[in-house]
N, C-alpha and C positions, 0 to 999 in steps of 0.2 A: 682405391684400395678398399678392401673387405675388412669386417672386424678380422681379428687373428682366430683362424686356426685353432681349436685349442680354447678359444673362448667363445664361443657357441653355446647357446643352452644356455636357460636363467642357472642352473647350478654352478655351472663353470664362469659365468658371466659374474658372479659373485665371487669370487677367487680376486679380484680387485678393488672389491669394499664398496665405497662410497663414492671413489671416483671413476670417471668419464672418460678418463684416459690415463696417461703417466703421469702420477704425480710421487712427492717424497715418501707417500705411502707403499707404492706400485712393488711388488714384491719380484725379484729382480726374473723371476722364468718367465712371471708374465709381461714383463719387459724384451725378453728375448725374443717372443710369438710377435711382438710388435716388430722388434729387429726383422726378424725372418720375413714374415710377413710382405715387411714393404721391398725387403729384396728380393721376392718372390715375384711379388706383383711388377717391379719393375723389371725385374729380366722377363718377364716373357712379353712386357710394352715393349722393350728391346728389340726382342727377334722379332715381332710382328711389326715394325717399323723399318726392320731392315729389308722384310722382303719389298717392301714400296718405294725403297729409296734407288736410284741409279746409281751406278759404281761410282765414287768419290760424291756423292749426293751428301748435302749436309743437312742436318735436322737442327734447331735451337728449342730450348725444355726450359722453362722456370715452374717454379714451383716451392713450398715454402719448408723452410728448412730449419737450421738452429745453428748457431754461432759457435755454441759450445761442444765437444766433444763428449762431455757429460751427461749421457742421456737425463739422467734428475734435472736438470737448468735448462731446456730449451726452452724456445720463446713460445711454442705452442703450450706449456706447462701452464704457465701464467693462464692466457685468454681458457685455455678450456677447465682451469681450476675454478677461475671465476666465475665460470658457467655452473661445473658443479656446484658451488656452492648457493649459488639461486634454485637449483632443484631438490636441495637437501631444506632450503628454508621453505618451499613450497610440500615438503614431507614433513617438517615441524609444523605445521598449518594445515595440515590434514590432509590439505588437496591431492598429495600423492603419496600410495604406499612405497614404504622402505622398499620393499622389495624388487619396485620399478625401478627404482635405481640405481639398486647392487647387482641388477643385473641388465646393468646398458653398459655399453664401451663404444665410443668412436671411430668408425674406420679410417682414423688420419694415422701420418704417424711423420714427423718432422726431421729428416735424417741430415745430419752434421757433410760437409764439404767431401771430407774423407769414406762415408757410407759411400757416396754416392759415385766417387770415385772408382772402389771395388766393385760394384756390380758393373758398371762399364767395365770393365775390363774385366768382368769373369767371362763376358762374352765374346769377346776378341773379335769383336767385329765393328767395332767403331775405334778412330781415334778424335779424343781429348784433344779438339784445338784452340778452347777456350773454358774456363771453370770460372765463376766469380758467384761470391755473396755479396750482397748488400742491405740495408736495410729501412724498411720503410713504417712510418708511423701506422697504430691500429687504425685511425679514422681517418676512414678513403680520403676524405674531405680537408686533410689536411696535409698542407704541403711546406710546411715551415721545417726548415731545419734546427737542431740544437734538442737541449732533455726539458724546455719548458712546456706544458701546456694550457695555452690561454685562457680554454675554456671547457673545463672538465667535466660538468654536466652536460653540453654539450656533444662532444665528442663521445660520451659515453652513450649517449642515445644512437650516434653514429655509429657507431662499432655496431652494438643490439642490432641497429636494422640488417646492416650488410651482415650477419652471423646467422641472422633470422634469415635472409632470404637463400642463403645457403642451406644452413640443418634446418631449416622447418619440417621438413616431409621427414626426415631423420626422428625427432623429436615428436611430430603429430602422431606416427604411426605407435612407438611405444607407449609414451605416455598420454594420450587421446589431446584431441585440441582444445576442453573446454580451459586449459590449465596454462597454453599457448602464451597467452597477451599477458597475463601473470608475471611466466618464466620471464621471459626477453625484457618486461620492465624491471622485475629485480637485475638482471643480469644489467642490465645501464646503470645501476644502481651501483653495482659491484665494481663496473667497470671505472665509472663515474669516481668513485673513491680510491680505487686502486691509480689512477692517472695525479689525482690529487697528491699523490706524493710520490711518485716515479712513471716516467713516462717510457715504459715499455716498449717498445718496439718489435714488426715482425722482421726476419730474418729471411730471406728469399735469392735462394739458386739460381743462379744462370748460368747455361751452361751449351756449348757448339759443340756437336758432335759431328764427324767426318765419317761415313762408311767407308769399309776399308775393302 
């Protein structure tokens, strides 16, 4: 996925404040650019998957989603608030102008059971022979069931890396790299505390599609 549409340009990129993506802040149009956006981008992974697939050809899709219907409360809200909030404390410490900030936005966008349902079927060319969410702890490394976490400094350095080895090139490019090693340790920091008293979880779609 692309940022949205519509928020291109540090001017328009500011239209969302301080934050990095959807947060309780997130003003509800540029919430909808995010809506559109990701059923944009996935109807046309759609059709270009359908030309490759053989008649009754089935394709399987995960990818990370949100429990709730509530666009403000998914589970991508949380990990990428906590992110912000490590680049805003590296803006109160000088290392990065405000302005770097209010004008970045993340090209994810975590869409509920039922998003994802309707673009399948705007397309009419696959059926739905399987949907399911499930959900799995922030750190990779952790495979314990239940809302305890053992070891929260831990884990929270575990989230940072695997976050880091994803948006690094994301992050290096905006805000330059010398600020890099900074970020990602507050951010386990963030994460590290935030786990300390509720253990989060991500929320991730699975889903079997039949060409029809």
């Amino acid at each position: 996925m692309q940022v949205p549409i519509g928020l291109e340009g540090d001017q328009k990129a500011c239209l969302n404040m301080e934050n990095i993506y959807i947060a309780n802040t997130t003003p509800r149009f540029v919430v909808k650019l995010y809506q559109d956006q990701f059923a944009s981008d996935l109807l046309l992974f759609l059709k270009l998957r359908y030309e490759e697939l053989v008649f009754g050809g089935q394709m399987v899709l995960t990818f990370l989603g949100r429990k709730n219907e509530d666009v403000y409360n998914g589970d991508l809200n949380h990990l990428c608030g906590l992110l912000a909030q490590a680049v805003l404390y590296l803006v109160d410490e000088g290392l990065i102008r405000k302005e770097k900030l209010t004008s970045f936005n993340l090209p994810i966008y975590g869409p509920s059971v039922h998003e994802v349902r309707e673009v399948v079927n705007q397309t009419k060319l696959y059926e739905i022979s399987d949907i399911k969410l499930f959900q799995s702890n922030w750190d990779p490394y952790d495979d314990t069931e239940g809302d305890d976490v053992h070891d929260n400094i831990h884990s929270g350095m575990n989230v940072a890396q695997s976050m880091r080895a994803v948006m690094e090139p994301l992050f290096t490019s905006h805000f330059g790299d010398s600020v890099i090693d900074r970020l990602f340790k507050k951010y386990a920091q963030n994460v590290a505390e935030h786990l300390k008293r509720e253990n989060t979880k991500y929320s991730v779609i699975a889903l079997r599609l039949k060409k029809t």
